[in-house]
C-alpha positions in Angstrom: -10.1 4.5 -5.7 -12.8 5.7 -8.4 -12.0 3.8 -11.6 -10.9 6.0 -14.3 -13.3 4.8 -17.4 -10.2 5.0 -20.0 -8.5 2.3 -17.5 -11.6 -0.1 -17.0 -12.6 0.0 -20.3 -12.0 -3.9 -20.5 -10.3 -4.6 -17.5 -13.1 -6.0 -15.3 -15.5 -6.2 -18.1 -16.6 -9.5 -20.3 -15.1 -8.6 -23.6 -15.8 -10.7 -26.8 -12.5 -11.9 -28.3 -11.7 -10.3 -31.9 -11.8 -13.3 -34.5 -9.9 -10.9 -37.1 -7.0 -8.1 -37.0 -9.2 -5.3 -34.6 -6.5 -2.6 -34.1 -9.4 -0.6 -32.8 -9.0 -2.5 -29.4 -6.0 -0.6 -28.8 -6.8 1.3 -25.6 -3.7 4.5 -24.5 -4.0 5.0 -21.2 -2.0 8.4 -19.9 0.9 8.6 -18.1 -0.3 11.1 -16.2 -3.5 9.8 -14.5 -0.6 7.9 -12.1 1.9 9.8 -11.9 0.5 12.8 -10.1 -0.2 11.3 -6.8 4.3 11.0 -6.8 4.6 14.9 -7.9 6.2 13.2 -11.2 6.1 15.7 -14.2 5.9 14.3 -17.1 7.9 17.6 -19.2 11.0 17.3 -16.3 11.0 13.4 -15.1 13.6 12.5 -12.4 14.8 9.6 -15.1 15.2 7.8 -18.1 13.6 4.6 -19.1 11.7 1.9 -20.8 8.9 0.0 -20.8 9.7 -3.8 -22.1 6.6 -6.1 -23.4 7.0 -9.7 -24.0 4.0 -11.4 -25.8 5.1 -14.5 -25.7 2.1 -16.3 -27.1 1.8 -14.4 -30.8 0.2 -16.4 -33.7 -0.8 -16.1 -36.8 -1.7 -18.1 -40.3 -0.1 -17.1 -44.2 -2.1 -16.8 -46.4 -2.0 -20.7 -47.3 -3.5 -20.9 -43.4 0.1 -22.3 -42.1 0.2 -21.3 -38.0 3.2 -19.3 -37.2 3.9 -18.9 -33.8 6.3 -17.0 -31.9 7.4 -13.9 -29.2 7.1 -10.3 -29.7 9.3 -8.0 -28.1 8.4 -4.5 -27.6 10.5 -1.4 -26.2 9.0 2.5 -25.8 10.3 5.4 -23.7 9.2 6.2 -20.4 8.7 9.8 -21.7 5.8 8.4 -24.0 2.6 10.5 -23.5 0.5 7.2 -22.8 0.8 3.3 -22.1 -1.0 0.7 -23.8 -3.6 -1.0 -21.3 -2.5 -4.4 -20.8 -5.8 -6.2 -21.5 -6.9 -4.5 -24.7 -3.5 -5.5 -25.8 -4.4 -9.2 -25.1 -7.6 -8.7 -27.4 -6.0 -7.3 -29.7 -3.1 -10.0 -30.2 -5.5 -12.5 -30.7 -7.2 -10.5 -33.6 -4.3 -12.3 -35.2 -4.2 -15.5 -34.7 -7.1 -16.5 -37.2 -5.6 -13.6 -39.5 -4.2 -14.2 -42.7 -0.6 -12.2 -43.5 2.2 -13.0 -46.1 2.2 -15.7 -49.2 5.5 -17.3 -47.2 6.3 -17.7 -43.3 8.8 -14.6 -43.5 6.7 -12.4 -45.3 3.7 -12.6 -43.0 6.2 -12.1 -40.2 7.2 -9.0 -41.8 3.7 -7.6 -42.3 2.8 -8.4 -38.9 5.9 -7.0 -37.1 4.8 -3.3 -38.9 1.4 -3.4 -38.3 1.9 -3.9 -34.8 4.8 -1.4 -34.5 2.1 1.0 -36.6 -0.9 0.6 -34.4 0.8 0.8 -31.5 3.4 4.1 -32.4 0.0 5.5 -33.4 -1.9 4.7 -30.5 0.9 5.4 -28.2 2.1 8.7 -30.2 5.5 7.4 -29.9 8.3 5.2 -31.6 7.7 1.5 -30.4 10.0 -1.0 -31.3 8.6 -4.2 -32.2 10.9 -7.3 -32.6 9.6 -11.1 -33.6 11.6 -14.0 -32.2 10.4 -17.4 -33.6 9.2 -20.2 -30.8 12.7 -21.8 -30.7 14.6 -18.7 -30.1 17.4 -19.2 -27.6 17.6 -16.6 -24.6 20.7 -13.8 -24.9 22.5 -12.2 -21.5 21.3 -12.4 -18.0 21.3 -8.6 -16.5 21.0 -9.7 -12.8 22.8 -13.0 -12.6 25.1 -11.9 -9.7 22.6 -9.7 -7.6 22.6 -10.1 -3.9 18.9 -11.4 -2.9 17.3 -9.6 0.2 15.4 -12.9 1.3 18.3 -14.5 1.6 19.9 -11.9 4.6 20.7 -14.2 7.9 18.2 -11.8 10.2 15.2 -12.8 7.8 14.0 -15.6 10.0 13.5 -13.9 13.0 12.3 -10.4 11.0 8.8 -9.2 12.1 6.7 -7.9 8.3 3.8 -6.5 9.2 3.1 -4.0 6.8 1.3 -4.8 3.4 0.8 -0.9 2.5 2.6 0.9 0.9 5.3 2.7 3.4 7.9 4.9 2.7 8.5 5.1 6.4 10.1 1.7 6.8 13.1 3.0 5.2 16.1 3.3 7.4 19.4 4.7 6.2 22.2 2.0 6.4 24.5 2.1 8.7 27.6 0.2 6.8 30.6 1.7 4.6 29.0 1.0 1.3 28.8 3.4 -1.4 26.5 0.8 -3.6 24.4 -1.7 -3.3 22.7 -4.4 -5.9 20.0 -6.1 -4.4 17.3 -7.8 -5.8 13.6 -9.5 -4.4 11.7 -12.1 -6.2 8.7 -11.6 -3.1 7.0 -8.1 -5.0 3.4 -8.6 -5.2 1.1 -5.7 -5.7 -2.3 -6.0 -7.6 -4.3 -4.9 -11.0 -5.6 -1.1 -10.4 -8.7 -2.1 -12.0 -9.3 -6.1 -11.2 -7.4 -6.3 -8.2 -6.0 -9.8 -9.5 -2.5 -10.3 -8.0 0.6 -9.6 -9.7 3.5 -11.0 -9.0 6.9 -10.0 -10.0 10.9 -9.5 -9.0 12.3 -6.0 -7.9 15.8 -5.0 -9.1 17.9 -2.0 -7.4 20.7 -0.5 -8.0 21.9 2.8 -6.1 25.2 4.8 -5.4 25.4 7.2 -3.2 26.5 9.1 0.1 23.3 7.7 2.0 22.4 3.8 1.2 18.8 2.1 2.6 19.4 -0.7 5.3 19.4 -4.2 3.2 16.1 -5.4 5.6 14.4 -1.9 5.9 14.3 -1.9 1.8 13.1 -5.7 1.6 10.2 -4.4 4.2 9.7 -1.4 2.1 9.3 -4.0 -1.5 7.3 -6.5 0.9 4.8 -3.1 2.4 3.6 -2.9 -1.4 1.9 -7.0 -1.3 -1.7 -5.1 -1.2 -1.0 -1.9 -3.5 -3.4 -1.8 -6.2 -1.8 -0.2 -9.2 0.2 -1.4 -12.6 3.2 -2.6 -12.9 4.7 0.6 -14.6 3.5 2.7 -11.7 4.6 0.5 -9.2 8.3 0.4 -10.6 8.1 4.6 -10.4 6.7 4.5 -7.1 9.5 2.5 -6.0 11.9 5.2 -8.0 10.9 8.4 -6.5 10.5 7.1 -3.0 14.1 5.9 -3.1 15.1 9.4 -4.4 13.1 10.6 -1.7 14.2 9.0 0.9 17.8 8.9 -0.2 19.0 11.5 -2.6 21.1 9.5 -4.6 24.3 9.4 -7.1 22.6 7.2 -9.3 20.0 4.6 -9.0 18.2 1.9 -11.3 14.9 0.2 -10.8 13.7 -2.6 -12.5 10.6 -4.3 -12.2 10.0 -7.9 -14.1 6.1 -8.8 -13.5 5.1 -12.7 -14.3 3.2 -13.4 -17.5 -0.6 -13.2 -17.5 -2.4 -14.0 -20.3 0.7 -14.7 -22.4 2.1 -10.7 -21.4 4.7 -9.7 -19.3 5.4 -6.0 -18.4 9.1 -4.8 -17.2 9.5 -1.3 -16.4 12.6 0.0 -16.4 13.8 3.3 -14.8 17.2 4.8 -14.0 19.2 8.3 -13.0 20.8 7.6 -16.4 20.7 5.5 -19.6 24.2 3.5 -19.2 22.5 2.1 -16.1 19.9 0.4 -17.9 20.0 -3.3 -18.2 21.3 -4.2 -21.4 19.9 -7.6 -22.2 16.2 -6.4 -21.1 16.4 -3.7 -22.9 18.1 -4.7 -26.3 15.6 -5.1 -29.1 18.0 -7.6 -30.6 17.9 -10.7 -28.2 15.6 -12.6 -25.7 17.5 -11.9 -22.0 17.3 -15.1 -19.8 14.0 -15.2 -17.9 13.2 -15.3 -14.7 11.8 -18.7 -13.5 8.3 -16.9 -13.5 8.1 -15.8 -16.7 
């Protein structure tokens, strides 16, 4: 696949590292370039959702050059015209960790909690929100705590994976009584569109409905996508639409929750409706446990 230039404009490149605030590192890259291949519209999408950052290595000195250090938290729509590209993101986080903000702790935390939620509602033409959580914050609610875990069916062990493309086809319609079915997968891998570095990650389903996938034919479905190359918001959509595809259902959830690179998680979330969504993940408000990845 051709890379698009708005995608790779650092990704894959040797990029000098800001030694001051640089909001013009900010890079937006449109929804749309990825969506079109899944017949997605972005003015009628088949969901709601989220996109949840963690940046879990923020820093930056008062004026009186005293390191603060902490997480930042950020939450905007699915709907949003654009994403921000993951790695000029990075660059531009560290603009601030040799940047001077606030005459006290609390007030540079302040001033750099707006700028970022500035830059980034600008870049992004939509409402992000930005939430600081100091180093020794304690983690709130754990969405998935009681999910069943498709590595863990008995016919695993003697299961035949063979494919590492994407395929819908794998799918087969279950042939049980249930109506739903909460299953997550800590083995999603896929790759960086643009580097083709691995990402690794945990796949979270929920769906009701008259017509439920088989518990193995899904886990072959999350395992077929180990040598996709796309990012990590796509990959959660992908997995969306080919579920409503496939499936038709009531309602359904997906959440994907990628391991930290470079101090940066990304976890998509999409569902048929908002009270689906995970409420610790998606709360602006608290930390939710982490995965053992994270």
């Amino acid at each position: 696949m051709e890379k698009n230039p708005i995608e790779g404009k650092y990704l894959g490149q040797r990029v000098e590292y800001p030694q001051q605030y640089s909001p013009e590192y900010l890079v937006a890259v449109p929804r749309s370039l990825n969506r079109e291949i899944y017949g997605l519209d972005n003015s009628n999408l088949p969901f709601v959702g989220v996109d949840v950052w963690h940046a879990w290595e923020l820093s930056f000195l008062t004026e009186k050059g005293l390191p603060v250090a902490g997480v930042i938290k950020l939450i905007y729509p699915a709907d949003s015209p654009s994403i921000v590209e993951s790695k000029s993101f990075k660059l531009y986080l560290n603009g601030f960790n040799m940047s001077r903000f606030g005459s006290t702790r609390e007030e540079g935390i302040t001033i750099v909690k707006d700028l970022i939620k500035k830059d980034l509602s600008s870049v992004l033409e939509t409402s992000v929100i930005v939430t600081f959580f100091p180093a020794y914050a304690s983690e709130g609610g754990a969405d998935f705590a009681d999910w069943q875990l498709l590595e863990e069916l008995p016919e695993i062990e003697t299961t035949e994976f063979v494919a590492y493309t994407e395929t819908p086809a794998l799918f087969q319609t279950s042939s049980g009584n249930e109506k739903e079915l909460r299953v997550a997968s800590h083995l999603l891998r896929s790759n960086c569109k643009i580097t083709h570095q691995p990402d690794w990650g945990s796949a979270f389903i929920y769906i009701k409905g008259n017509m439920l996938p088989d518990k193995l034919s899904l886990l072959k479905y999350l395992v077929s996508i180990r040598n996709e190359n796309h990012f990590h918001e796509e990959i959660c959509e992908m997995i969306y639409k080919r579920l409503v595809d496939a499936f038709a259902p009531e309602d359904l959830m997906v959440t994907t929750i990628y391991t930290r690179r470079g101090g940066i998680d990304i976890c998509p979330v999409r569902a048929s409706k908002a009270s689906l969504l995970p409420l610790a993940l998606t709360s602006a408000d608290q930390l939710s446990k982490k995965l053992i990845r994270q």
